[in-house]
N, C-alpha and C positions, 0 to 999 in steps of 0.2 A: 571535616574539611570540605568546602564547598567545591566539588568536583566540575562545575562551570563559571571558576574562575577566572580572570583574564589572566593568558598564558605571555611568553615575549612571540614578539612578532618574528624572531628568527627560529623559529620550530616549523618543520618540514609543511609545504601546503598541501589543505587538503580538497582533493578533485571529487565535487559533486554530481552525479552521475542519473539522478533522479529526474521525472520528467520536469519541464520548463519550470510551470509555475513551482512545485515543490522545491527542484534546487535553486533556485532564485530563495526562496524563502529561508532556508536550510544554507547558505554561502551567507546572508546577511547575518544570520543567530552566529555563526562562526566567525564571521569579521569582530560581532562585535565583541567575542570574548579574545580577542587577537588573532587569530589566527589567518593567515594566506587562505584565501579560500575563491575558487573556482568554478562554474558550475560546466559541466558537458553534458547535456542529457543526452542519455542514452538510446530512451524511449519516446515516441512522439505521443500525443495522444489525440486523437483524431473523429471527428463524427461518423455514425453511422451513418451506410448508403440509401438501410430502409428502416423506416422507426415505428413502423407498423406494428412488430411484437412490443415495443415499448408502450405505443397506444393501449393494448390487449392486456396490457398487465397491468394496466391504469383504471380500464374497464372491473377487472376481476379485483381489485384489490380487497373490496369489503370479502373475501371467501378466503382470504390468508392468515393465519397464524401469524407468523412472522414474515419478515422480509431482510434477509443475511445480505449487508453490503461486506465487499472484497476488500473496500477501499474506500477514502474520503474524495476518490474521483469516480465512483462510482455513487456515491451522493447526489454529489453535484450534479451529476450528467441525470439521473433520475430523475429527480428534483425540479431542473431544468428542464427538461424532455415534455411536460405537462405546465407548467406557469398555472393556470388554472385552476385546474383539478386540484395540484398542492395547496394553493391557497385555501379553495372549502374544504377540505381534509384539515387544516390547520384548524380553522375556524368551527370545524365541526367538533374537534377533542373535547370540548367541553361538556356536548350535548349528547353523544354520537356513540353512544357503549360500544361499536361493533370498532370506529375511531380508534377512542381511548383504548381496549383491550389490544391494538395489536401491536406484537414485538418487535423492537426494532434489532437485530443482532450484529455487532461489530467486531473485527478480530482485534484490534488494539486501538491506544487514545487519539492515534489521526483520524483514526474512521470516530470516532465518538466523539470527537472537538466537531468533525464538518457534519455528523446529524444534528447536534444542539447548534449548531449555526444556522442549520437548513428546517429548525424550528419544532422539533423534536424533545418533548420531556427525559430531563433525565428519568424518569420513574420509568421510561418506556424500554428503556434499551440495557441490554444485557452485553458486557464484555467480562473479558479477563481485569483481573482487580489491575491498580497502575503499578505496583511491583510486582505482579507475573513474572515469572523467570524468561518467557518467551511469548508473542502476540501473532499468532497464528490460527489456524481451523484448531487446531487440537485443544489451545487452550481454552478457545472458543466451548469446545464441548464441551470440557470437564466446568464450566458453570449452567449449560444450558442441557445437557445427557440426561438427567435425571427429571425434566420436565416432560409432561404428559404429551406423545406426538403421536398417536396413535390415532389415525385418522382425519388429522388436520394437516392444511397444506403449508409451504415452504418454498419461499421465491429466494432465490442468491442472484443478488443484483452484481452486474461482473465484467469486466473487458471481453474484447476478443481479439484475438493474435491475428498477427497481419495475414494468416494463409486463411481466416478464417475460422481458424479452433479457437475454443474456449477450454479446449484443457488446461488445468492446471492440476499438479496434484495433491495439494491440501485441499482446495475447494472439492476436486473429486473425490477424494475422501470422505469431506464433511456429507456432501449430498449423498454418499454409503450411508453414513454412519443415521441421517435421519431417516434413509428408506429403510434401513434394517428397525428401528423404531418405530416404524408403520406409519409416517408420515407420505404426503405426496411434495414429490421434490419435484418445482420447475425452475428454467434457470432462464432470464433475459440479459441482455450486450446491453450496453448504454455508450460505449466509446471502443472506440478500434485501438489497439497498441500496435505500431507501426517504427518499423527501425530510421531513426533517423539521416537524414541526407548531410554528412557532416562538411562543414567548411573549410576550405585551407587554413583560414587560423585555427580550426577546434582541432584539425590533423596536426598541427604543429604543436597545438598544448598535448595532447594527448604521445606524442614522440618523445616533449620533451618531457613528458611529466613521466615518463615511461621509466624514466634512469636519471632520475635528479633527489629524486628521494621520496616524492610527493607519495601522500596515503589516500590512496580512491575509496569512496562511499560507494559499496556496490547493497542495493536493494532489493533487487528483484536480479532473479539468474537469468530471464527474458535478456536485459540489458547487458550482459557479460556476452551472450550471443552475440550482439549487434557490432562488436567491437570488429573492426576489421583484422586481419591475419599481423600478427606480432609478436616480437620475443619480449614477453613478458617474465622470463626467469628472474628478472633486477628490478621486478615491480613488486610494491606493499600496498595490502586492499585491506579493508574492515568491511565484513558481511552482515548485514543485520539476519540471519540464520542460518540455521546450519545446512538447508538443503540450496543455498544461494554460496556458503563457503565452498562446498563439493564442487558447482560449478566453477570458481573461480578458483580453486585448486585446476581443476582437468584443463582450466585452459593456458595452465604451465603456470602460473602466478610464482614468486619467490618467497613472498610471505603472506600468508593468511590470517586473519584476526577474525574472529566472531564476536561482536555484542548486540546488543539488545537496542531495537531502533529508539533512544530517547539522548535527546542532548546531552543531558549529563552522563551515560553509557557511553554514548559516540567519544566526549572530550575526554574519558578516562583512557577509552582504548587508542585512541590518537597520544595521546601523555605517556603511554605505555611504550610507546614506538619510538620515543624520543631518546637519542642519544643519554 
């Protein structure tokens, strides 16, 4: 049975929580299988103040192994960050051994649809296969762990939270898990995550969408942060992981779902919620 079917339009709406452009993207795929669908983002996504390290890591590039994006916004903002440079980097794959040799690493197929957008061989890039049980750092390793890192370097391309950290902890993780493999691990920002400024109408979806029934896309635990103080006990969410369900558990949630961030996961676990 084809689980992104069209469903009836009276099945509870679903509130997307993802930054602009993604739930923009992510409310249209859902209209069009019927569904009410909404977007509030949660997270803004923002320029950096200084783009200096981004320069620097453009410089050094030929001396990298790999290069681990977080995200298909972390692409783009790369990508974009040089215009130039990318272009002879494109143009050079053909000729360019030190080029074509280097890995591209992504944790799941959003980040691998916006490299192959951003002009990138498939042959180049290493992810979790697209039925992975989960698309994370971890699954990330178990295809890339057993590859030679012993003495070669590792860039993770990556947001930075609005106080300024860049912790997160799967990517902390990962970048363990390759210095313990004898790699050299650097890490450069390409975009700032910043809590959004919300409007009286998005306060008013968000009140009502609180206790009407609607099912929130929570994808990032960052975003569950941003939500302003509420009795959330008579609200239902679906978390694209299990360390993003935890958050949206502790912050009183009523019902929790976890799936696996792809359409037809999201439409099964929303189907599941239905009366």
């Amino acid at each position: 049975m084809d689980r992104c079917r069209a469903i009836s339009l009276s099945a509870a709406r679903v509130i997307v929580t993802r930054p602009e452009r993604d739930a923009l993207r992510w409310v249209d795929d859902l209209r069009r299988l019927g569904f009410a669908a909404d977007a509030l983002p949660l997270i803004e996504i923002a320029a950096l103040p200084d783009p200096a390290p981004l320069r620097q890591a453009w410089e050094e590039l030929h001396s990298y192994a790999a290069l681990m994006f977080v995200s298909g916004h972390a692409v783009d903002g790369f990508f974009a960050s040089n215009a130039a440079r990318a272009l002879q980097w494109r143009e050079n794959i053909a000729t360019d051994s030190v080029a074509n040799r280097l890995r591209f690493l992504a944790p799941g197929p959003g980040t691998v649809t916006a490299l192959l957008d951003a002009g990138v061989g498939a042959a180049q890039i290493d992810a979790p296969a697209a039925d992975a049980s989960q698309f994370d750092s971890e699954a990330l390793w178990a295809v890339v762990g057993r590859q030679a890192w012993q003495g070669r370097r590792v860039l993770i391309v990556r947001g930075q939270g609005a106080a300024g950290s860049e912790a997160t902890p799967g990517r902390d993780w990962l970048a363990r898990q390759f210095t313990a493999a004898g790699a050299r691990v650097d890490m450069v920002a390409v975009y700032r995550r910043l809590a959004p400024v919300l409007t009286a109408p998005q306060l008013q979806l968000m009140r009502t969408a609180s206790r009407d029934g609607s099912v929130w896309l929570f994808s990032s635990s960052e975003s569950v942060a941003h939500l302003p103080p509420h009795d959330w006990s008579g609200s239902r969410a679906i978390a694209t992981h299990p360390r993003i369900a935890k958050a949206v558990r502790a912050a009183g949630w009523g019902v929790v779902a976890e799936s696996r961030p792809t359409l037809s996961d999201i439409v099964a676990s929303i189907e599941s919620m239905q009366p």
